[in-house]
MDAnalysis code that builds the backbone (N, CA, C; Angstrom):
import MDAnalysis as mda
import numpy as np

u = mda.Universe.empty(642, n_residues=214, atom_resindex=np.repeat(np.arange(214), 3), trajectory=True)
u.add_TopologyAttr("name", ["N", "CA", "C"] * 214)
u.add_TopologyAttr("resid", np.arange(1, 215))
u.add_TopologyAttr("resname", ["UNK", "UNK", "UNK", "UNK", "UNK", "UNK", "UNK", "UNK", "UNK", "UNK", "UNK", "UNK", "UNK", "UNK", "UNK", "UNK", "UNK", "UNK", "UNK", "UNK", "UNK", "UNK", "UNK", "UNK", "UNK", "UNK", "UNK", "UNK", "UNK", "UNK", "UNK", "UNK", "UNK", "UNK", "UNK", "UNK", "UNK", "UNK", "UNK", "UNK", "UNK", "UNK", "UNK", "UNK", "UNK", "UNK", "UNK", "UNK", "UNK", "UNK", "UNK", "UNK", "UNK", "UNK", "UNK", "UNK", "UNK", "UNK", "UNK", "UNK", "UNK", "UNK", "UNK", "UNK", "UNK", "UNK", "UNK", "UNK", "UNK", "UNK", "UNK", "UNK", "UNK", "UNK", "UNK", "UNK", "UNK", "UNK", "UNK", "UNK", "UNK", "UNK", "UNK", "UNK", "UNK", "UNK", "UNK", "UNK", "UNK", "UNK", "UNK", "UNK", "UNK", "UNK", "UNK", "UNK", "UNK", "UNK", "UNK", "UNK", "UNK", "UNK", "UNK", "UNK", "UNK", "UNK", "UNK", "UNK", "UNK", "UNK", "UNK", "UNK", "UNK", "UNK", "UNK", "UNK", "UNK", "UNK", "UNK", "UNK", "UNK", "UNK", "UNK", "UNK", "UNK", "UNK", "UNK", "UNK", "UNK", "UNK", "UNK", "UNK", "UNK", "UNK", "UNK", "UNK", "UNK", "UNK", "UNK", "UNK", "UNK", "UNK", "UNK", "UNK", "UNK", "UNK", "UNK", "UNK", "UNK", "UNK", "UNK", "UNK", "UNK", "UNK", "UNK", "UNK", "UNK", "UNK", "UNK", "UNK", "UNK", "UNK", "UNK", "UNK", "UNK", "UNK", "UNK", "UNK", "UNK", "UNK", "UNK", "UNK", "UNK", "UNK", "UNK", "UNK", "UNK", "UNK", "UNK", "UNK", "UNK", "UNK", "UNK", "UNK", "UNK", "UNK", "UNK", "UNK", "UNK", "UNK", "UNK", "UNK", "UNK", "UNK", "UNK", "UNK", "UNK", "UNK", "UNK", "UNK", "UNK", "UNK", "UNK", "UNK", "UNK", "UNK", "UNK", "UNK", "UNK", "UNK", "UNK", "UNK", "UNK", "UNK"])
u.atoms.positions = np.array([
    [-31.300, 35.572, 16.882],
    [-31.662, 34.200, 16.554],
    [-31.694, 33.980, 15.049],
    [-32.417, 34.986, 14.150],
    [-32.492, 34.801, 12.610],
    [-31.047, 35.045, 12.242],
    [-29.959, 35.732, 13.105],
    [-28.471, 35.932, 12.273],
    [-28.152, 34.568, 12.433],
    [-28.090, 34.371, 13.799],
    [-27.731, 32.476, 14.086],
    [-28.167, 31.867, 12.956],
    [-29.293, 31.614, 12.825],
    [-30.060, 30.859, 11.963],
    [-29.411, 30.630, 10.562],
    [-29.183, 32.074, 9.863],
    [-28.664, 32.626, 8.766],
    [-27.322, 31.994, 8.657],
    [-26.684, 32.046, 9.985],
    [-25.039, 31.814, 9.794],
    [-24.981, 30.085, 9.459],
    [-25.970, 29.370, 10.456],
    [-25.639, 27.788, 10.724],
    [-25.812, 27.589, 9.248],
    [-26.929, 27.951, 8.401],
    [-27.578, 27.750, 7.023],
    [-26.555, 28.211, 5.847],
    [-25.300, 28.907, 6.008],
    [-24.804, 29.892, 5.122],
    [-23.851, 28.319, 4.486],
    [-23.995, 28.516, 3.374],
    [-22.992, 27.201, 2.666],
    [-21.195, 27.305, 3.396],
    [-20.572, 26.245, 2.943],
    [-19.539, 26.360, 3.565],
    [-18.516, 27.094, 2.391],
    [-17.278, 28.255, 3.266],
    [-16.497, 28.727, 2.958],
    [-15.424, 28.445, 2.224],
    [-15.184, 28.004, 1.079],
    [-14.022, 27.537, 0.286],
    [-13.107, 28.759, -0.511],
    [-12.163, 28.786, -0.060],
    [-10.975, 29.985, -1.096],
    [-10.523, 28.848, -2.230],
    [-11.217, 29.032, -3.223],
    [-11.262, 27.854, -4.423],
    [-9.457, 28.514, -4.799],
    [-9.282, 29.310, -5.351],
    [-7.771, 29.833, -5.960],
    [-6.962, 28.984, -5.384],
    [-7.114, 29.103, -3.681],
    [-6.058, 28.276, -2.908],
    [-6.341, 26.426, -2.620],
    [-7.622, 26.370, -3.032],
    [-7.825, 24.821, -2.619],
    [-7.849, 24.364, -4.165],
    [-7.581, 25.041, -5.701],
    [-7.224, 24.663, -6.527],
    [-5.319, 24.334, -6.564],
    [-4.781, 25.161, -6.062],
    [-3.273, 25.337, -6.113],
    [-3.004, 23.499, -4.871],
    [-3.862, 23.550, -3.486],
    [-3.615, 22.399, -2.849],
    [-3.688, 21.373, -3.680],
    [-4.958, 21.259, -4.413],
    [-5.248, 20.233, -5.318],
    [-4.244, 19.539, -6.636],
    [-3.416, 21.046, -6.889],
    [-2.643, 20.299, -7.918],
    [-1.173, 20.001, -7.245],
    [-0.844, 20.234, -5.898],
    [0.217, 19.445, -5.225],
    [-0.413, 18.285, -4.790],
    [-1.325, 17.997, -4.539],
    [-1.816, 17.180, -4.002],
    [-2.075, 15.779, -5.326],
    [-2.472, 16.444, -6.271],
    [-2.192, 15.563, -7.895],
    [-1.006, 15.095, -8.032],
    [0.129, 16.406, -7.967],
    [1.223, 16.059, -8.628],
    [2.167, 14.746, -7.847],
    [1.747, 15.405, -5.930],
    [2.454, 14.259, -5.523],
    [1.668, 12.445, -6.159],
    [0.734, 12.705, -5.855],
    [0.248, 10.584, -5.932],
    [0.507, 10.554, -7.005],
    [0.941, 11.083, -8.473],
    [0.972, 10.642, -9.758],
    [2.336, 10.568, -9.165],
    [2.977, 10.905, -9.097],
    [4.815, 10.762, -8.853],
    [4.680, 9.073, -7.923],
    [3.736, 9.381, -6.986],
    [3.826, 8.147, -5.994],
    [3.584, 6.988, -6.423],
    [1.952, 7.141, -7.215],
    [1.195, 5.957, -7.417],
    [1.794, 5.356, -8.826],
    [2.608, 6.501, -9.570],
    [2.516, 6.289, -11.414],
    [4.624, 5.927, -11.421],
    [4.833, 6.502, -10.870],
    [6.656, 6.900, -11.268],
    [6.864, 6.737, -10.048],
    [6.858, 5.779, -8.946],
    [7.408, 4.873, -7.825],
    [6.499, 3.931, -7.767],
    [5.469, 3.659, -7.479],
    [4.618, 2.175, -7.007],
    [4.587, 1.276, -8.497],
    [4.461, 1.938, -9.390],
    [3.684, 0.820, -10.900],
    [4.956, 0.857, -11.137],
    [5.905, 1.591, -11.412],
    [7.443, 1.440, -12.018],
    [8.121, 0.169, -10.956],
    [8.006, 0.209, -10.199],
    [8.663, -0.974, -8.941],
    [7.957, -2.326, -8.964],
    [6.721, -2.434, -9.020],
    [5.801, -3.162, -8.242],
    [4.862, -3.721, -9.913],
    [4.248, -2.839, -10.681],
    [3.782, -3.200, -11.701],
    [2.249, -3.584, -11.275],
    [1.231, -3.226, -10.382],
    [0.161, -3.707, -10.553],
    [-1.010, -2.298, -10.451],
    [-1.285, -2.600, -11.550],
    [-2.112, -1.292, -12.291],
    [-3.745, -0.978, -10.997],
    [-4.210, -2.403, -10.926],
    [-5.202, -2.102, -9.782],
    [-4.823, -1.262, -8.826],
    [-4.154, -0.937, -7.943],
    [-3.489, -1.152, -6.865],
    [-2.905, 1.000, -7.337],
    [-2.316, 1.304, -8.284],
    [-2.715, 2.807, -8.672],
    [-3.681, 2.819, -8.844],
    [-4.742, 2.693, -9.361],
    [-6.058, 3.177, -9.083],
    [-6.686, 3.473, -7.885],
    [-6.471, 2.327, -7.137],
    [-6.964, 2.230, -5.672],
    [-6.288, 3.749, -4.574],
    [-4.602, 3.535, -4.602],
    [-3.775, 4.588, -3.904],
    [-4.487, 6.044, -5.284],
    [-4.499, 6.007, -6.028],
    [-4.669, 7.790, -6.492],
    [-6.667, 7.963, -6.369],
    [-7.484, 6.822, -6.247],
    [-8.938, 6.951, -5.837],
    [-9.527, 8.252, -4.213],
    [-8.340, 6.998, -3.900],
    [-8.395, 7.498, -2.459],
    [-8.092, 8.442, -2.098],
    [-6.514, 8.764, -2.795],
    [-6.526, 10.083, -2.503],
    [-6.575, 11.262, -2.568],
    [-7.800, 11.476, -3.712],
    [-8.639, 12.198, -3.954],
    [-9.734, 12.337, -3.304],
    [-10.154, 11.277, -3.435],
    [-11.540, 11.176, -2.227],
    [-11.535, 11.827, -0.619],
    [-10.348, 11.281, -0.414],
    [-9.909, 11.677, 0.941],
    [-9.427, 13.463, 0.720],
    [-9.076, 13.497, -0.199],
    [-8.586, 15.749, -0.390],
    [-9.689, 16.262, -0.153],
    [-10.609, 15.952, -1.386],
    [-11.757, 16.215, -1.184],
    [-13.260, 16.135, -0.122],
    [-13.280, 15.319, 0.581],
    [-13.636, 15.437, 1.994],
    [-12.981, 15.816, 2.732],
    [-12.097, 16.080, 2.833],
    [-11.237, 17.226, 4.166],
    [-11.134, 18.647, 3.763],
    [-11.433, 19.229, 2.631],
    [-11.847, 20.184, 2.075],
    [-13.021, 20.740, 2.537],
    [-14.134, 19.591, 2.382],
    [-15.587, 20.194, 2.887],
    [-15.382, 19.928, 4.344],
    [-14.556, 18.921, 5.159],
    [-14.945, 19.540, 6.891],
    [-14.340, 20.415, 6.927],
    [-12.971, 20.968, 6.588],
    [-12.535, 22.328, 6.777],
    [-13.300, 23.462, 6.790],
    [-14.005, 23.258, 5.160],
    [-14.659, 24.552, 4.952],
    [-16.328, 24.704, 5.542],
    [-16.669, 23.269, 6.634],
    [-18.219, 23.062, 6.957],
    [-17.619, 23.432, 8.501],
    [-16.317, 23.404, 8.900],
    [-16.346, 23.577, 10.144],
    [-16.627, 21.996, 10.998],
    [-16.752, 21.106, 10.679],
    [-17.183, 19.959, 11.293],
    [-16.214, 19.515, 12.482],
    [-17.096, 18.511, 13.127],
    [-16.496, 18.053, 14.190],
    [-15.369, 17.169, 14.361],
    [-14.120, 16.854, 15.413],
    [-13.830, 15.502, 15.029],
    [-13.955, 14.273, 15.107],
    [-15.172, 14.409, 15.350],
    [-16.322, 13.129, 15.423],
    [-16.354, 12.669, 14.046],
    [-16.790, 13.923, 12.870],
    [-17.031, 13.476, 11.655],
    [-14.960, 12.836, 10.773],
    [-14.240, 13.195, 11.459],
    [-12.937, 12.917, 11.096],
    [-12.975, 11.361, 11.267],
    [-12.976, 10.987, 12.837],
    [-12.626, 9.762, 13.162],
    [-14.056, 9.139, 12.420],
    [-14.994, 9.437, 12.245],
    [-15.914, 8.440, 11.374],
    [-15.678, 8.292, 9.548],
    [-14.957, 9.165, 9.794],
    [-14.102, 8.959, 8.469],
    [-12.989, 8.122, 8.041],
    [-12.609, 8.247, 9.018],
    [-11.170, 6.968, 9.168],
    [-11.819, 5.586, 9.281],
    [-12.884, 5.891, 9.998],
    [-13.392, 3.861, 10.140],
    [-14.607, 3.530, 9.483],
    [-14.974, 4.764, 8.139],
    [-14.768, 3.992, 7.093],
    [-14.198, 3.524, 6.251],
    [-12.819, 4.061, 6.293],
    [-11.403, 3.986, 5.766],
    [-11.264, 2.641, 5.977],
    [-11.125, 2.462, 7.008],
    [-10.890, 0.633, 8.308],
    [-11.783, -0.405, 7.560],
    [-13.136, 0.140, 7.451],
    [-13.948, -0.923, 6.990],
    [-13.592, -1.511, 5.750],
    [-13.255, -0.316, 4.699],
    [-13.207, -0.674, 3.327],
    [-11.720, -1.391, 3.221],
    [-10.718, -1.332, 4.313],
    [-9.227, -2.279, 4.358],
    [-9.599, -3.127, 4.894],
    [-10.076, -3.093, 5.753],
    [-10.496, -4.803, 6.407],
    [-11.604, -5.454, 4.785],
    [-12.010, -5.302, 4.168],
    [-13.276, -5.708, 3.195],
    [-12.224, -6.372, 2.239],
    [-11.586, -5.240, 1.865],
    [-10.925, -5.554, 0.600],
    [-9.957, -6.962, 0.225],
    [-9.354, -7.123, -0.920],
    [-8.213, -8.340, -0.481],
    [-6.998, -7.740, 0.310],
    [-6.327, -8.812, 0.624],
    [-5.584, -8.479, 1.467],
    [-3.838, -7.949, 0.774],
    [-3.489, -6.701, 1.587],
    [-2.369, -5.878, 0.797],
    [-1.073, -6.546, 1.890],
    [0.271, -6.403, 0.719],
    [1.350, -7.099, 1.337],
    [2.070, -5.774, 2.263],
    [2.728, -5.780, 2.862],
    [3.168, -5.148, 3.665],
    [4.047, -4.036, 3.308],
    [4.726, -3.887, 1.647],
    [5.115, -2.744, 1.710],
    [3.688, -2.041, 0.140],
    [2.612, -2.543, 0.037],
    [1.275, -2.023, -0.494],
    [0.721, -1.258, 0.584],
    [0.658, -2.066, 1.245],
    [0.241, -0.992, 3.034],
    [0.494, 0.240, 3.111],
    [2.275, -0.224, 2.938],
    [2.924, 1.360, 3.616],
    [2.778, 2.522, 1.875],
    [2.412, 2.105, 0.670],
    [2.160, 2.891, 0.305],
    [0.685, 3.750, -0.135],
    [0.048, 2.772, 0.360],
    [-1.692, 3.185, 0.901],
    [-1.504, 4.328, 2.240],
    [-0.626, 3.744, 3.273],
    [-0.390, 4.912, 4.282],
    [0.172, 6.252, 3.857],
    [0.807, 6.149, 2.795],
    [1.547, 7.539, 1.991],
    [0.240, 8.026, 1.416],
    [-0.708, 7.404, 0.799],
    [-1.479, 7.829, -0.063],
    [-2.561, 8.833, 0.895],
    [-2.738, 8.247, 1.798],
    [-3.158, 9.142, 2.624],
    [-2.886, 10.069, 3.544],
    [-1.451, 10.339, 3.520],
    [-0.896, 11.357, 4.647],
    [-0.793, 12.401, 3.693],
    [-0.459, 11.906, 2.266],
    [-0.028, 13.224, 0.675],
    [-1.645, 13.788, 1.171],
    [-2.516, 12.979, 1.099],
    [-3.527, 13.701, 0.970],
    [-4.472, 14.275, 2.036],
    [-4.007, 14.172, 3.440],
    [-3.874, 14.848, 4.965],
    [-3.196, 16.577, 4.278],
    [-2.087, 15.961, 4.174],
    [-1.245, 17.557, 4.279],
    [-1.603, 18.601, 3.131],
    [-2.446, 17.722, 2.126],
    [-2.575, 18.528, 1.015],
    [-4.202, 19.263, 1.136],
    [-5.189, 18.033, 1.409],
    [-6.093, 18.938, 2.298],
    [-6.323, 19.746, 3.380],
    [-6.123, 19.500, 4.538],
    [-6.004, 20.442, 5.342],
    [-5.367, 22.021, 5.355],
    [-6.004, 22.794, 5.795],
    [-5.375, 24.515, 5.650],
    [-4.401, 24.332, 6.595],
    [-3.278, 24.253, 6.105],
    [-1.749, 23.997, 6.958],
    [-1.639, 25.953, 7.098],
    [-2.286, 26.946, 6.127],
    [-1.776, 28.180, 6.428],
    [-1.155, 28.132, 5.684],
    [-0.729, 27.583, 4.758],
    [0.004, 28.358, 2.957],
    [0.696, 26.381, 2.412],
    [0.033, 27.009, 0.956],
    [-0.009, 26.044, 0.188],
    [1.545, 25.387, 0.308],
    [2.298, 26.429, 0.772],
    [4.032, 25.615, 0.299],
    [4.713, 25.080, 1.314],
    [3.607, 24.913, 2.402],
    [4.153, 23.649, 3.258],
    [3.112, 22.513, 3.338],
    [1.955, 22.590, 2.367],
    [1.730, 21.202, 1.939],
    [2.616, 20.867, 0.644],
    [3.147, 21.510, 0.379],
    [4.489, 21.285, -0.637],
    [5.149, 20.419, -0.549],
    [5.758, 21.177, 0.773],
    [7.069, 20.474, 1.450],
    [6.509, 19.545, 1.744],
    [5.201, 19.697, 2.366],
    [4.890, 18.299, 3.521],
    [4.868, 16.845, 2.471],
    [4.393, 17.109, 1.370],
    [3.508, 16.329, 0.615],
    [5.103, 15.829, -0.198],
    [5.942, 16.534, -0.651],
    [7.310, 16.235, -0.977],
    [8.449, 15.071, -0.009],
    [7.609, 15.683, 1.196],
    [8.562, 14.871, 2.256],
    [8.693, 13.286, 2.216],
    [6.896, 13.212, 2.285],
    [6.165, 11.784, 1.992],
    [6.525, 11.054, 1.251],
    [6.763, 11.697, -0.138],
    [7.027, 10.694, -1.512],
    [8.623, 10.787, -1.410],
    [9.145, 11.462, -1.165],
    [10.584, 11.114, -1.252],
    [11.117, 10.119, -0.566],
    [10.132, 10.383, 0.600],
    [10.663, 9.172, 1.978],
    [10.266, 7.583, 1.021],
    [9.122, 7.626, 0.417],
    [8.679, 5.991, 0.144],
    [9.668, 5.928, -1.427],
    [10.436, 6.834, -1.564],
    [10.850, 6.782, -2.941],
    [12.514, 6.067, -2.280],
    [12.711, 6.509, -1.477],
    [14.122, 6.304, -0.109],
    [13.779, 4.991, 0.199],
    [12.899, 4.877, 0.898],
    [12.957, 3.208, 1.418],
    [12.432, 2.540, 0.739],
    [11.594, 2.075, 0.011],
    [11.384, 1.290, -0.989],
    [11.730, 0.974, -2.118],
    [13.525, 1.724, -2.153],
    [14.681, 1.425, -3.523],
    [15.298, 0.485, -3.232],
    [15.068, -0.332, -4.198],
    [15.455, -1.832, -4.602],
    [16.777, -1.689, -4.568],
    [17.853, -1.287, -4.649],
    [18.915, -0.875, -3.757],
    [19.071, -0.865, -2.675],
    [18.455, -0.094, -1.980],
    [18.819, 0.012, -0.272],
    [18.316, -1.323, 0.179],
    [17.178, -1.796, -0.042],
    [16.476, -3.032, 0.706],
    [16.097, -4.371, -0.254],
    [16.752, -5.356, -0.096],
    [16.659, -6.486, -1.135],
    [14.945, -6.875, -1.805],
    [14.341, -7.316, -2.505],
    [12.599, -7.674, -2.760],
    [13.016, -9.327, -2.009],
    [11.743, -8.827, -1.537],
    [11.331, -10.073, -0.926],
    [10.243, -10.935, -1.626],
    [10.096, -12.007, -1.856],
    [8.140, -12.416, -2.035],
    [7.999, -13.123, -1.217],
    [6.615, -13.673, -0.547],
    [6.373, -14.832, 0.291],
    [5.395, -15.385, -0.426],
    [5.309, -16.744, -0.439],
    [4.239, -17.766, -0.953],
    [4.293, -19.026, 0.083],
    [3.123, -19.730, -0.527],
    [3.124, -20.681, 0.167],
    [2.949, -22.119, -0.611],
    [4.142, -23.164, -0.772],
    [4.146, -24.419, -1.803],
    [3.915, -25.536, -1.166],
    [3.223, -26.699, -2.706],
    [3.019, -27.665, -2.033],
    [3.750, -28.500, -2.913],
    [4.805, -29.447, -2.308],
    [5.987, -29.956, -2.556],
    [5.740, -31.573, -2.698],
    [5.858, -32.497, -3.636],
    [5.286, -33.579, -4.565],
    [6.324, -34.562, -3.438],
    [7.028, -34.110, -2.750],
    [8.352, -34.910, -2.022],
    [8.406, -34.607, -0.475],
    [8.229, -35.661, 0.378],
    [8.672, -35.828, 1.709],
    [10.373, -35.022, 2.168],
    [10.020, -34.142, 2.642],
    [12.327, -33.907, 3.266],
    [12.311, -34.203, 5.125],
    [12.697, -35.109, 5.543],
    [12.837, -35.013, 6.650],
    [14.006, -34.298, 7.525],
    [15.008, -33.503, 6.443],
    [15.986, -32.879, 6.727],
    [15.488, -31.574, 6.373],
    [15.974, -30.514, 7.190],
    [15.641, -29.037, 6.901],
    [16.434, -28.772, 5.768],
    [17.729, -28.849, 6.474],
    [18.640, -27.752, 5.240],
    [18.291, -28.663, 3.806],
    [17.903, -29.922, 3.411],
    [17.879, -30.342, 2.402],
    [16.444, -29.765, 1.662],
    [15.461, -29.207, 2.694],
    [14.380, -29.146, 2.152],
    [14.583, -27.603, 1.328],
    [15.310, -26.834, 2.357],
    [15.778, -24.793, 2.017],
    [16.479, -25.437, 0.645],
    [17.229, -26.332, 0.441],
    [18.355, -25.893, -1.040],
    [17.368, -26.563, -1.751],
    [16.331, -27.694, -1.676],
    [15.439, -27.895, -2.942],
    [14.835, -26.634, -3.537],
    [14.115, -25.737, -2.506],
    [13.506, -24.728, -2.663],
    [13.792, -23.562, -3.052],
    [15.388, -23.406, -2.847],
    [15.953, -22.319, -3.588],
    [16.308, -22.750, -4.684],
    [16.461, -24.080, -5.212],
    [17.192, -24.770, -6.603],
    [15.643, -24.365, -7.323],
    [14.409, -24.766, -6.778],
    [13.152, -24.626, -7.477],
    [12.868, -23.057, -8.327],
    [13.200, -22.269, -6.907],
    [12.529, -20.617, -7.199],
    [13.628, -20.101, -7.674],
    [14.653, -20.302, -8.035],
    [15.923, -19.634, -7.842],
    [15.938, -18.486, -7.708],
    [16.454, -18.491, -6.289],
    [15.912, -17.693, -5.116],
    [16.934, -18.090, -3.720],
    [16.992, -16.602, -2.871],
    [17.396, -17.336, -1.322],
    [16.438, -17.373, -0.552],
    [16.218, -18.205, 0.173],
    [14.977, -18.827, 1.029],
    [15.689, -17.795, 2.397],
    [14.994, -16.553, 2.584],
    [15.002, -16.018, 4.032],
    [14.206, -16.598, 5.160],
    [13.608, -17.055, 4.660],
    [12.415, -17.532, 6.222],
    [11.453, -18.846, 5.169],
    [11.908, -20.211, 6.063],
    [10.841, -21.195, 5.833],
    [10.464, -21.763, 7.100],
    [9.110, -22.080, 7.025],
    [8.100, -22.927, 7.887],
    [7.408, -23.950, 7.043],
    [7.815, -25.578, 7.685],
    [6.753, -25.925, 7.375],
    [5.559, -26.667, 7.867],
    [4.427, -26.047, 6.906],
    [2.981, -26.225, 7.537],
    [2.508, -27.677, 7.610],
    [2.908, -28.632, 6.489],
    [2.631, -29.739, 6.406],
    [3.423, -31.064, 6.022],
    [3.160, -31.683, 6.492],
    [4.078, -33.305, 6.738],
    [3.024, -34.583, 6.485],
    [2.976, -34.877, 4.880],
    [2.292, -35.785, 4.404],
    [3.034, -36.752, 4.350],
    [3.119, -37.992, 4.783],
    [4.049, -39.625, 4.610],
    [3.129, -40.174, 3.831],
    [1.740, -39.839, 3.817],
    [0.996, -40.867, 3.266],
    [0.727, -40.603, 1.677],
    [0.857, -39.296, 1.345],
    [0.624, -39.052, 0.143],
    [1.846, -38.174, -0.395],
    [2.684, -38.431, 0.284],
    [4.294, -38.026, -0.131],
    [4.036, -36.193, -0.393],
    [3.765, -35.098, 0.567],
    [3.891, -34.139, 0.168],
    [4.067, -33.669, 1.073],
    [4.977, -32.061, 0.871],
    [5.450, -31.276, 2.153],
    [4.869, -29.883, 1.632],
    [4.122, -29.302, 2.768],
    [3.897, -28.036, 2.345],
    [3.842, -27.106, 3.190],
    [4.772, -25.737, 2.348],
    [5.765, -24.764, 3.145],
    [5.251, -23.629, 2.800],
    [5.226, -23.072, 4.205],
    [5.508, -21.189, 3.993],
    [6.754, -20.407, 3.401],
    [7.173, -19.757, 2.601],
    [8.602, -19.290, 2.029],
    [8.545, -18.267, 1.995],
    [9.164, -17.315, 2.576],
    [9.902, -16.005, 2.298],
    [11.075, -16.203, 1.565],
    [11.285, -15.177, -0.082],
    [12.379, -15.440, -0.679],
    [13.140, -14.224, -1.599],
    [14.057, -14.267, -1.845],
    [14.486, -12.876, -2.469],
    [15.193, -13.453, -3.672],
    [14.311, -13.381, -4.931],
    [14.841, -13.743, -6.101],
    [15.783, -13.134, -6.909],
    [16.290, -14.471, -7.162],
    [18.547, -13.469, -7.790],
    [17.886, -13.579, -9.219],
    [16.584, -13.762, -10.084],
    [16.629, -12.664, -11.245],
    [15.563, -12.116, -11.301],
    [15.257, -11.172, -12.417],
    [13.685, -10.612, -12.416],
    [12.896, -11.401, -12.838],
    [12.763, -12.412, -13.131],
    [11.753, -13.852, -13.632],
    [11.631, -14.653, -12.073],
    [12.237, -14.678, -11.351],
    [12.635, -15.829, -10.444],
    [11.034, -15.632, -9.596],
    [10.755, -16.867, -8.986],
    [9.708, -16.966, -8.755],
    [8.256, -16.944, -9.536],
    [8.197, -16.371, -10.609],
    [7.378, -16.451, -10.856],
    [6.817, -17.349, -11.642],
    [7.514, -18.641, -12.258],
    [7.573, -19.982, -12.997],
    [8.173, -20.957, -11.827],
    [7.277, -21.423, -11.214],
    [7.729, -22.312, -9.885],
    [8.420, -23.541, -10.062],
    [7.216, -24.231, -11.325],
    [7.840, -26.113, -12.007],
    [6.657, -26.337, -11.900],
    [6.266, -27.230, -12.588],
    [5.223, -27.824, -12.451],
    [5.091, -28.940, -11.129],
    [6.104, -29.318, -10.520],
    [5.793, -29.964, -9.325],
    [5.523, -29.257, -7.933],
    [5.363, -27.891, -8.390],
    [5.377, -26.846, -7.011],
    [3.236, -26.121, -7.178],
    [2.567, -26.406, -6.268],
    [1.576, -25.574, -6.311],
    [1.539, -24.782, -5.628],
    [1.660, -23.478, -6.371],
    [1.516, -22.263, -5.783],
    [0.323, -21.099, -5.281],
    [0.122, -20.723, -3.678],
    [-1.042, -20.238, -3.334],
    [-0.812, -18.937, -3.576],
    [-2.149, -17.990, -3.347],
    [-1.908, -16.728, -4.016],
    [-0.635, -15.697, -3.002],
    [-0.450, -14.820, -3.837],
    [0.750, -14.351, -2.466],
    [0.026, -13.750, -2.005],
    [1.056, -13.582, -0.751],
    [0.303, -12.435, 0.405],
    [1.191, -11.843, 0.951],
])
């Protein structure tokens, strides 16, 4: 009973040599991810902080259930506080998502004892190459979506898409619109658009009010 006792009480087991070596694949990938693919593409400095916070935070607690032995009770209550703090936060566009989901799988494979550091290597290599692959502005056109409010009635579609691409200069992939004012002469639209320069969109006109993107 006192060995029991002794054992439940004994601090938890860490091979620091080897959970230092995880740690600096586990660095090297999100600086490649978060610093030299997400801010080089995308440009919003919050948003690395947030992806390289996390996934540290997250190495480092999967470190101590490894080495505490814990349940996966304490895993999945880990994830939904993960849930809570994405549902809380503002809201991320859809390819911010998928590199918040990288941020945390680099740092799955890099914490966990996979059984030798050089297939959280690979693993952690796999990850960033893949979001470095699909998220080249090459392979897949940029999209933005906003949502405008338009000083002018169009009761014609296609006339309303070429105002809106003459505005953003831009191709209008996907419009909806939300509102149909006669009385105070305004139309206001959902836009998905893929701007033909690196300025485009982001100087609308002064007759366009623009909501925050999402």
């Amino acid at each position: 009973m006192a060995a029991a006792a002794a054992s439940a009480s004994s601090p938890p087991q860490i091979d620091w040599g080897e959970t230092a070596l995880r740690f600096g694949i586990d660095a090297l990938a999100i600086t490649v991810l978060a610093y030299a693919i997400y801010f080089r593409r995308h440009g919003r400095r919050d948003l690395v902080v947030v992806y390289a916070m996390l996934n540290v935070g997250l190495f480092l607690a999967l470190v101590v259930m490894t080495a505490g032995e814990l349940g996966v009770g304490v895993g999945f209550g880990l994830f939904a506080v993960l849930s809570i703090v994405r549902l809380r936060s503002e809201p991320f566009s859809n390819v911010e998502l998928g590199y918040f989901f990288v941020a945390l799988a680099v740092a799955l494979v890099s914490g966990l004892d996979l059984g030798s550091p050089a297939v959280a290597a690979a693993l952690a290599g796999v990850a960033v190459m893949a979001a470095a692959v699909i998220d080249h502005p090459r392979l897949l056109r940029t999209t933005r979506r906003t949502e405008l409010v338009l000083e002018l009635v169009f009761a014609d579609h296609d006339a309303l898409r070429r105002h809106v691409e003459e505005r953003l200069d831009a191709d209008v992939t996907e419009l909806m619109v939300l509102e149909l004012d006669y009385v105070r002469e305004i139309t206001r639209v959902a836009v998905r658009y893929a701007p033909r320069s690196r300025a485009a969109g982001e100087a609308i006109g002064d007759e366009l009010l623009a909501a925050p993107r999402r």
